[in-house]
C-alpha positions in Angstrom: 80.9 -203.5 37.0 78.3 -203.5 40.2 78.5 -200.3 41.4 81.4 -197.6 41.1 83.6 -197.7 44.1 82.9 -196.3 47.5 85.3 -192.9 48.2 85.4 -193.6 51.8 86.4 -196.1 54.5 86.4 -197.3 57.4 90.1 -197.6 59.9 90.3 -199.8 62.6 93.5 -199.0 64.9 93.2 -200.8 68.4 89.3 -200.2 69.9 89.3 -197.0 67.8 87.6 -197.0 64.1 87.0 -194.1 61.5 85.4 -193.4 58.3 87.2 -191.3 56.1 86.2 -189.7 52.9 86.7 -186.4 51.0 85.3 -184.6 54.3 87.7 -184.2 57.4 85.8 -186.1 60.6 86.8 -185.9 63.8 87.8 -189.6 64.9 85.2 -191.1 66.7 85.1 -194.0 69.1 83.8 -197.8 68.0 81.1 -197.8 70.3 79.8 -194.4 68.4 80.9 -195.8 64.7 79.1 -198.4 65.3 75.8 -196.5 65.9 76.5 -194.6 62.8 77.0 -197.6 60.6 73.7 -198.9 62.1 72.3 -195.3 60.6 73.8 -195.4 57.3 72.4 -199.3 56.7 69.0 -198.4 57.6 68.7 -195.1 55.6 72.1 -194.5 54.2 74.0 -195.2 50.9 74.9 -199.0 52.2 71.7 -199.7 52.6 70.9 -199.1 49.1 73.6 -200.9 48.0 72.3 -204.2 49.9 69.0 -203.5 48.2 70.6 -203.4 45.0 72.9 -206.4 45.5 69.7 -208.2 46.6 68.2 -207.9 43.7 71.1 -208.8 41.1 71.2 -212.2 43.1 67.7 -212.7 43.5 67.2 -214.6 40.0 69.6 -216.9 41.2 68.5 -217.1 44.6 64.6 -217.8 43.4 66.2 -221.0 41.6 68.0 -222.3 44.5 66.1 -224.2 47.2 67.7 -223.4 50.7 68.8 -227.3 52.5 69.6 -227.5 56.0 73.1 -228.5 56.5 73.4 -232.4 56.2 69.9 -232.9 54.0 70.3 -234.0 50.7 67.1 -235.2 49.7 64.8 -232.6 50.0 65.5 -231.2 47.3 63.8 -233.4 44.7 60.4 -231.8 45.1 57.9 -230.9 42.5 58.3 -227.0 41.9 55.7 -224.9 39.9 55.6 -224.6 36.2 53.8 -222.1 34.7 52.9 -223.1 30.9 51.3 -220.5 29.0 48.9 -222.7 26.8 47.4 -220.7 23.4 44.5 -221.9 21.9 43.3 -219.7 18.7 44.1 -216.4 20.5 43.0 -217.5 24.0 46.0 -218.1 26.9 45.5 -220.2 29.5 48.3 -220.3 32.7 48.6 -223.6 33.8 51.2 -225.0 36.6 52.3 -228.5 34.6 54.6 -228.6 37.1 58.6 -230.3 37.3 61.3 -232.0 39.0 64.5 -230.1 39.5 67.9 -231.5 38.7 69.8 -229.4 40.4 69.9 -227.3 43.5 71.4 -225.0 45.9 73.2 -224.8 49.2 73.1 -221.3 50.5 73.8 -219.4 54.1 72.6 -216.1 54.6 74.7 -213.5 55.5 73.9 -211.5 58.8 74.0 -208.5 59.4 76.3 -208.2 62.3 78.7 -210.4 60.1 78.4 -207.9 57.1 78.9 -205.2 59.9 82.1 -206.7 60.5 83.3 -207.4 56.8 82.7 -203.6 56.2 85.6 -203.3 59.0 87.9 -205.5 57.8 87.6 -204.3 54.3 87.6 -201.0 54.2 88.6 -200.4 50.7 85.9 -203.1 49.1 83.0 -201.8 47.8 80.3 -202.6 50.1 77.9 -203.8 47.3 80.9 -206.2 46.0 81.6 -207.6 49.3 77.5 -208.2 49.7 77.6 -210.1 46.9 80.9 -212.3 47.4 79.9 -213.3 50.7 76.4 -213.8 50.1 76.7 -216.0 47.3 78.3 -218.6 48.9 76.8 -221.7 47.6 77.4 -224.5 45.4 75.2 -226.1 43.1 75.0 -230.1 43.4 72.2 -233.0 42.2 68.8 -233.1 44.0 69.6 -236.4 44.8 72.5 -238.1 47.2 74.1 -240.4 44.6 74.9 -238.1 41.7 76.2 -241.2 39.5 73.6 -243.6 40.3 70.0 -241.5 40.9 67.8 -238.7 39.7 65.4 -236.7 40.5 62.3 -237.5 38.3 58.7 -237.2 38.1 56.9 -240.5 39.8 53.1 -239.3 39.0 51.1 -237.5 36.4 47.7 -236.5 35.7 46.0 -235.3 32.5 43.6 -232.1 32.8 41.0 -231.4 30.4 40.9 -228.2 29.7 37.3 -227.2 27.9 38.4 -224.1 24.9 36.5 -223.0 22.4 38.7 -225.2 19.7 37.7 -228.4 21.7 39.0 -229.9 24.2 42.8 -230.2 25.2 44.7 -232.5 27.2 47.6 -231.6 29.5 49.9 -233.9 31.3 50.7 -232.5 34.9 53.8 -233.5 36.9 52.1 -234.6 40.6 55.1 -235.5 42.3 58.7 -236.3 42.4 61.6 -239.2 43.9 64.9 -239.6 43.8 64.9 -242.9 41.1 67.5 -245.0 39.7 69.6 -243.2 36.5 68.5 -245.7 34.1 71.8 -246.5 32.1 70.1 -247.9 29.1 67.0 -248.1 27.2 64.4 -249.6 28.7 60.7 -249.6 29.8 59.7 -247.8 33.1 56.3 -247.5 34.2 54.6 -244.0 34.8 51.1 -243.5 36.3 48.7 -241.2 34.5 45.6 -240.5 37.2 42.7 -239.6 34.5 39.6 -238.1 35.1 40.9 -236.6 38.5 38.4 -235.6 41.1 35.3 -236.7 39.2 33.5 -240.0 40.1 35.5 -241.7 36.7 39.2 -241.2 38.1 40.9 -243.9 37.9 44.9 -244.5 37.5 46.5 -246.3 34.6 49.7 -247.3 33.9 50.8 -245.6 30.5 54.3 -247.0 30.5 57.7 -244.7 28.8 60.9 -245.1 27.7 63.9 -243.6 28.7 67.6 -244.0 28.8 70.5 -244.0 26.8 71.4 -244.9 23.5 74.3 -244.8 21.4 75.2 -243.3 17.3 72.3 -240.8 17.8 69.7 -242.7 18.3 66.7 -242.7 20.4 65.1 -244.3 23.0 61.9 -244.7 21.6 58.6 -246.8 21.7 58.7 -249.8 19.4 55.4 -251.8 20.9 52.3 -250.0 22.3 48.8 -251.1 23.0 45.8 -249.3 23.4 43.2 -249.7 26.9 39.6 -248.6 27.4 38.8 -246.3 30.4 35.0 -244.9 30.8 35.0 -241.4 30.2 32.2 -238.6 30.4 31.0 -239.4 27.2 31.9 -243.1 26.7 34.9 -245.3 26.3 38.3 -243.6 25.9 41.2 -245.4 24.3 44.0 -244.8 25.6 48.3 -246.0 24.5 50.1 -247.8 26.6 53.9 -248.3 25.9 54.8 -252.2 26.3 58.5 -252.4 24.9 61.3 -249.6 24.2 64.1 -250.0 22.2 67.1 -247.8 20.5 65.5 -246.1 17.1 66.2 -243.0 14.5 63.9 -240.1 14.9 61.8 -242.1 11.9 61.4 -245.9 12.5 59.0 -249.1 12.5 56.6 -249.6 15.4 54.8 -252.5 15.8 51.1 -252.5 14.9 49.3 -255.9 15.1 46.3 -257.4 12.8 44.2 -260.5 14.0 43.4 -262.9 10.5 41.2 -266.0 10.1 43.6 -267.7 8.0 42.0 -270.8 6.0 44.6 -273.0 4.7 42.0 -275.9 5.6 38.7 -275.0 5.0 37.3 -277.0 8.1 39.6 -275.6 10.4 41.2 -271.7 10.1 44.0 -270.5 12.0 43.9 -267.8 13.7 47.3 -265.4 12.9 48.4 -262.1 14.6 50.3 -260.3 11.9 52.4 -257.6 12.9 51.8 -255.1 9.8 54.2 -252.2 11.1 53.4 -248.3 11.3 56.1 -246.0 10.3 56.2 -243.6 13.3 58.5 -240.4 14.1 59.8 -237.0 12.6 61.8 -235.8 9.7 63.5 -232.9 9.2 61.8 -230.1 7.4 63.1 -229.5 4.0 61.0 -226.1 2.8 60.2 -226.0 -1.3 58.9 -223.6 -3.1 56.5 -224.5 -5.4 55.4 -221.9 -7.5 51.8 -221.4 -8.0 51.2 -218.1 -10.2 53.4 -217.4 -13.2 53.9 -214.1 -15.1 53.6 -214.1 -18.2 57.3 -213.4 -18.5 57.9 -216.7 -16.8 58.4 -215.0 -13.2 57.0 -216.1 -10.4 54.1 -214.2 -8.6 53.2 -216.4 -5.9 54.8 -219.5 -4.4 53.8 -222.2 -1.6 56.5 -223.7 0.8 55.7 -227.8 1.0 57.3 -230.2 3.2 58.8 -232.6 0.4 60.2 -235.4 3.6 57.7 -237.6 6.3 58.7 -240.7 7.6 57.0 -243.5 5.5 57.2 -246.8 4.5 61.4 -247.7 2.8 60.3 -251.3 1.8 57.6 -253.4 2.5 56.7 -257.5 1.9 53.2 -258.9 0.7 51.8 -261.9 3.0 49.1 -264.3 1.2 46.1 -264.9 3.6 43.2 -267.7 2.3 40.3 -266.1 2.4 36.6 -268.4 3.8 35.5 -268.7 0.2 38.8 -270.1 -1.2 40.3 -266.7 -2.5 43.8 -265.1 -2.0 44.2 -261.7 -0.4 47.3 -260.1 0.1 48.2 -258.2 3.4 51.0 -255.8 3.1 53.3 -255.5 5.9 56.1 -252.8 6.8 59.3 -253.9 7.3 61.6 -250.6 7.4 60.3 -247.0 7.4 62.8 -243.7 6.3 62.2 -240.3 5.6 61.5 -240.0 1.4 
């Protein structure tokens, strides 16, 4: 429940209004009911009942964001994040910022029109009836067309954050747009600014995938190269997605190998090999392995292993003629699994 109900209440009869309770009250006129009720709501039990219904909505109010009537866009704003980031007992509060789905529509409720509900409803209580008509707002998609755009993030930075473990990166949302709902897997580009605010910044295109796939598979990565920016302390190499596709949580990414290839020994060939990487996750299977025995055959200590990672399923040998007329063989991946 809210709050129990309120014993009294007010009765209207033509231009004359009462409050009635457990007390007998002389009837009063509305001109002087209405300076009471202005008394009670600034220092009387109504007034702690809108404080109270105030705060029950105001978790849901602090996730709405208030539109003016006819603007649909506004919405799709970045909004603070705070990520608590632990480093070997050290916290760090950072806002990585997001882009919100959804949002709110909301009117407030004034007070002459909560004046007047408390009229007309004399048997409600007041906290109730705060809360029914104060809440009068629907949730719908940050963006106008709910079938055919989201709101998603349309910049990102990485911040180096110096800890006595190192350093760690962090990806920061920097803004947000309304973008085309991508109905498949595909590539889309996203622009990491690095080095923000220092005479190195510079913006690169890192590339993701995103969309949707079917039989529970993901839209993952399958082709990625790596790019040299200047950094503080040299060259940085950073992966740049090139091509997405539909995948398992453990599959083959392509990973590429330049070979002189001397099938004529005046005149190699150059070859780009793609040799596969087995990338992704598997699920955790725990196994005890025990690693102190009793002499009774019971087991005084034990170590859980993870007995599954993604590797190589099956794999094919390619022969490449080495300058002084050997054989080498390069082994290439050609399906990964968990095992």
């Amino acid at each position: 429940m809210v709050g129990a109900p309120n014993t009294g209440r007010w009765t209207a009869i033509g231009t004359e209004a009462t409050y009635k309770d457990d007390v007998t009250r002389p009837e009063v006129s509305h001109e002087e009911a209405g300076g009471a009720l202005d008394e009670v709501l600034s220092v009387g039990s109504v007034s702690q009942y809108l404080s109270e219904a105030r705060r029950l909505v105001k978790a849901e109010e602090d996730l709405d964001v208030t539109l003016e009537e006819g603007d649909h866009t506004t919405c799709c704003q970045r909004e603070p994040n705070m990520n608590h980031i632990g480093v070997s007992g050290e916290e760090i509060v950072m806002d990585v910022g997001h882009c919100p789905r959804r949002c709110g529509k909301k009117k407030q409720l004034k007070r002459n029109e909560f004046e007047r509900l408390l009229l007309d409803n004399p048997d409600m209580d007041p906290r109730m009836l705060f809360l029914l008509h104060s809440g009068q707002r629907r949730s719908q998609q940050s963006c106008p067309g709910e079938e055919e755009e989201m709101c998603a993030a349309s910049a990102w930075r990485v911040e180096r954050l110096v800890t006595t473990e190192g350093v760690v990166s962090v990806t920061v949302t920097e803004a947000c747009e309304c973008q085309p709902r991508p109905h498949s897997c595909r590539h889309h580009p996203r622009p990491v600014t690095l080095h923000k605010g220092t005479p190195l910044q510079t913006t690169v295109d890192l590339g993701h995938c995103q969309g949707h796939c079917y039989h529970d598979l993901g839209c993952k990565a399958i082709k990625s190269r790596t790019v040299s920016v200047e950094g503080p302390n040299g060259a940085e190499c950073v992966s740049v997605v090139e091509e997405c596709g539909c995948q398992s949580s453990c599959y083959r990414a392509s990973l590429y190998q330049h070979v002189y290839n001397y099938t004529t020994e005046d005149d190699p060939s150059v070859q780009v090999i793609d040799v596969g990487t087995c990338t992704g996750e598997c699920d955790i299977v725990q196994e005890d392995q025990c690693v102190l025995r009793e002499t009774s055959g019971g087991c005084m200590m034990s170590l859980v292993k993870r007995n599954s990672r993604c590797s190589p399923s099956s794999t094919k040998d390619m022969e490449i003629h080495q300058a002084d007329g050997s054989i080498r063989s390069l082994t290439t991946i050609t399906h990964c699994g968990c095992h």
